[in-house]
N, C-alpha and C positions, 0 to 999 in steps of 0.2 A: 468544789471547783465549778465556775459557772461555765454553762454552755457555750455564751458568747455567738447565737449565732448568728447567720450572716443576716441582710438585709433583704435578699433575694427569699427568703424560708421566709418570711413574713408574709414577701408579695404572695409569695406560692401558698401559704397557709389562706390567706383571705380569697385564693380562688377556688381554693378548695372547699370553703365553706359556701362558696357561692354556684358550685356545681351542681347540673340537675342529672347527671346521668353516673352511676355507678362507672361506664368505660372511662370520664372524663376525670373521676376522682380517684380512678387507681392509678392513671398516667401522671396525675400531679403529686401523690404522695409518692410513688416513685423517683420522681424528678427530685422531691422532697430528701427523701433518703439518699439521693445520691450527692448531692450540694451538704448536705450535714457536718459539720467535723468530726470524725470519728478519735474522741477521749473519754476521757473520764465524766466530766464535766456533761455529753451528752449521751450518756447510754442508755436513759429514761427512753429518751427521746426517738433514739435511734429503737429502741426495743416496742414502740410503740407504734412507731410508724411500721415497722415491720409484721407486728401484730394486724394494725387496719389491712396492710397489703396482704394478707392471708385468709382475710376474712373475706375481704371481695372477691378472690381469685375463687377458695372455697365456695362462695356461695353463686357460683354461677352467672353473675352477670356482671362481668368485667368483661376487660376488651376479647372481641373474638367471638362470645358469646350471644346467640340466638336470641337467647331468651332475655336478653336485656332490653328491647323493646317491646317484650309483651305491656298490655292495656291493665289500670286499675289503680289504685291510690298510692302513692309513693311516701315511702317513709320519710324520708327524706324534706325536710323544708328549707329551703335557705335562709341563710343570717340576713333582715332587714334591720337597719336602726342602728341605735348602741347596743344592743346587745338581745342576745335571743334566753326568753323565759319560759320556765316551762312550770305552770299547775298539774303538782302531785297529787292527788286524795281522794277519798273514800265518797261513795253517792250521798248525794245532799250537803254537801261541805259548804256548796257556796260558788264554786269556781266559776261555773256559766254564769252566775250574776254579776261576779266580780268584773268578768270580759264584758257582760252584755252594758252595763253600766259605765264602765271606767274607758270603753272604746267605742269605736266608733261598729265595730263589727257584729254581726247580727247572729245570738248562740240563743239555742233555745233553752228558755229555763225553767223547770218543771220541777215536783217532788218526786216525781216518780223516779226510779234509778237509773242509771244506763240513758238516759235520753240523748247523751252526746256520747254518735258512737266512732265517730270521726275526728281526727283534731281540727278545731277553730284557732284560726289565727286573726288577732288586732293586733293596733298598734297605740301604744299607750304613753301620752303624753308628759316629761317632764323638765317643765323649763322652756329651755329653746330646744330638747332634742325628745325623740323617741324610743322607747323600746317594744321592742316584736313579745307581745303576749300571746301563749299558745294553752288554750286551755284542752284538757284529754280527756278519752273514756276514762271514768271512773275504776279504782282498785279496790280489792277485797284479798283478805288473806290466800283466801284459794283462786282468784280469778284476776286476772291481770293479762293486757293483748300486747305481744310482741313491739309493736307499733308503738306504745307508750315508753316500753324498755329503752327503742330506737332512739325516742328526743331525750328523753334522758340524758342518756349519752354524749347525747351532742351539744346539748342547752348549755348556756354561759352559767346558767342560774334556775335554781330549783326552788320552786316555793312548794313547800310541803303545808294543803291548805285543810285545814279541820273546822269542826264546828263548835261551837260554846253553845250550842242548845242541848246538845250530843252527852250526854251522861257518860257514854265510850268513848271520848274523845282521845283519852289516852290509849288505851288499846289502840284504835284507829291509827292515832299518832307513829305508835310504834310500827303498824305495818307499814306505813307509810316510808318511816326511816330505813325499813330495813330493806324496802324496794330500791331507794336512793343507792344506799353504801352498798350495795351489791354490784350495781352501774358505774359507780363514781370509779374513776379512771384510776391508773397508777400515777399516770404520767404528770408531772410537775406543771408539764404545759398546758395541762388540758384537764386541769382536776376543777371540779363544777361547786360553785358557789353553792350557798343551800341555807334558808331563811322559812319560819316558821309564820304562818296566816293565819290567827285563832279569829275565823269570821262570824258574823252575828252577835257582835260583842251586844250589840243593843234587845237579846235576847231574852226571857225571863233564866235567874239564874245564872245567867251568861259570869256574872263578875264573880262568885265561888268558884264556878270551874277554869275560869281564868287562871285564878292565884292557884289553883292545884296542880293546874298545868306550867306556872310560871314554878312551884314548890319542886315538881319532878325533872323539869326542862331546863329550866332557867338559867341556871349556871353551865350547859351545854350548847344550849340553840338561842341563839336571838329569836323572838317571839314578838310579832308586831299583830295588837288586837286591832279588831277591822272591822263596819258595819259597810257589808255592798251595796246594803238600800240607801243608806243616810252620806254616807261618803266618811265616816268620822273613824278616825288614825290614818287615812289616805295616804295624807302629806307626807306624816313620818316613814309607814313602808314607802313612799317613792323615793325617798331621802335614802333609807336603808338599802332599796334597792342598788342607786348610784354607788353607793360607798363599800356596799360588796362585789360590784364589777371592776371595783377599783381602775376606774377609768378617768380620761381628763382631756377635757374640752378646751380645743386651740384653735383659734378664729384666725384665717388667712385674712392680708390686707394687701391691696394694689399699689404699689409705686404712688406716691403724691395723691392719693385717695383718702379722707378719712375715717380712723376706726370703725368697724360696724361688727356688733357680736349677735348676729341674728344666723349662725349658718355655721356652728364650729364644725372642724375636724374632728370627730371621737376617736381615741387612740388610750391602749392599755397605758397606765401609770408606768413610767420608767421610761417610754420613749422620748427617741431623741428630735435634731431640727430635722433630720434627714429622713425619720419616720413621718414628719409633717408633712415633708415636700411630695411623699410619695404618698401619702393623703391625701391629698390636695390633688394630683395629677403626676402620669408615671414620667411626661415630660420635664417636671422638678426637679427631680431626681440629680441632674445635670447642672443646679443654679449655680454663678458665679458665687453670691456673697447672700447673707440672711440679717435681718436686721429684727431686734426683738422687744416687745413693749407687753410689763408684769410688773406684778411684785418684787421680785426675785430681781432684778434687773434693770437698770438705767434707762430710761426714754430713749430708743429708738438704739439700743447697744448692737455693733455687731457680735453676729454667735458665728460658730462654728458647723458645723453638722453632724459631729458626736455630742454635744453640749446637749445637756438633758432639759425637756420642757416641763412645765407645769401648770396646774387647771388655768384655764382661764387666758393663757399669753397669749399675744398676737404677735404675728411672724408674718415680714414682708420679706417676700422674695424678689431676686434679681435675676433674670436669667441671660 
């Protein structure tokens, strides 16, 4: 039975990832749970939201709470872009070069272990749109900081990143995995992509451990080989990336203005015009009529605002 649910739990969902204060995000998932339908159809949903509300109340800095203003690094990052990514893996994988290189943000990259003991966040370019790359301290079977668990959690998208110089890669690999599935959520709404970064391809040795790793892997984890230094399989993980955020880019257009696709709306696959509108601005929300130009669809067709959109359309509104 699907959830169906309302359009206000969206709006609510995207403030909530936009929250910087624990009291701010237990008031919205609250709000959240109360607007829910309660069926069949949402009991994931409903059980999960209930779960986040018990974890904040539990952990002390929810509304009311003193100590929710104390000073110091917040776990917590906001969703910028199309979508928020998070580098999994073991010291010397790669990850800081991957961010120091492919962004524009400044990670320090060294052989030594542990060098990045804080997350770094860039933003990492594809197409016309971005995505929030977060690279983390590094894991090890016995060592892993709470704080990495945190974005875990929360990320759209996990790249679990190893090395092809790394003779252990597979070991590596698996702890890596079993960091992930331990985190990865119940909930249908909120269960986190996960893509595998065998970096250093251009390594001695690199292409045996590849196919070793493609022999044990392969038929499980998509696997995209990558050189941070040189840039080469780039293209493809950013390609991969977009297509397991399963997301879709709709370019708003002005009244008697024409087309321009330099600026879309990003919005999960399946939404509708009335998901756009409320994209676009929460004063849309209210349009008289929608007029729409795709594939899918007649030059300049009027839609509806349950009528479902896809990659690429542009939608003029009337208000």
């Amino acid at each position: 039975m699907p959830a169906n649910l309302p359009p206000t739990y969206y709006k609510l969902k995207h403030q909530h990832e936009a929250a910087k204060t624990d009291e701010e995000r237990l008031s919205l998932l609250e709000e959240m749970l109360r607007i829910v339908p309660k069926h069949k159809g949402t009991e994931k949903v409903v059980s999960d939201l209930r779960k986040r509300i018990a974890v904040l109340k539990k952990g002390g800095s929810a509304k009311g709470d003193k100590k929710s203003g104390k000073k110091g690094y917040s776990e917590h990052i906001p969703k910028q872009g199309a979508g928020q990514i998070v580098m999994l893996g073991p010291p010397n994988s790669g990850k800081s070069s991957i961010l120091a290189n492919f962004t524009k943000a400044k990670s320090e990259v060294s052989l030594t272990p542990y060098t990045t003991t804080i997350p770094v966040v860039g933003m990492l370019p594809y197409d016309n749109i971005q995505f929030q790359l977060i690279d983390t301290p590094s894991i090890m079977q016995d060592f892993i900081l709470p704080t990495v668990l945190t974005l875990v959690r929360n990320a759209d998208l996990c790249l679990g990143v190893v090395s092809l110089a790394n003779d252990n890669l597979l070991d590596e690999l698996d702890t890596v995995l079993t960091v992930f599935n331990d985190q990865r959520g119940d909930s249908e709404e909120d269960n986190i992509g996960y893509l595998v970064v065998a970096n250093q391809v251009d390594a001695p040795g690199a292409f045996d451990r590849l196919e070793i790793l493609k022999e044990f892997y392969g038929e499980e984890l998509p696997i995209f080989s990558l050189s941070s230094e040189t840039g080469e399989g780039k293209d493809e993980l950013l390609e991969g990336i977009y297509n397991t955020l399963d997301i879709v880019r709709v370019y708003p257009k002005a009244p008697g203005k024409p087309i321009e696709r330099d600026d879309p709306i990003v919005l999960p696959n399946g939404s509708t015009v009335l998901d756009a509108a409320m994209g676009l601005h929460k004063d849309f929300a209210e349009f008289k009529f929608a007029r729409i130009w795709g594939p899918e669809w007649h030059d300049g067709q009027p839609v509806s605002r349950n009528d479902a959109i896809y990659d690429g359309d542009v939608v003029e509104f009337h208000l």
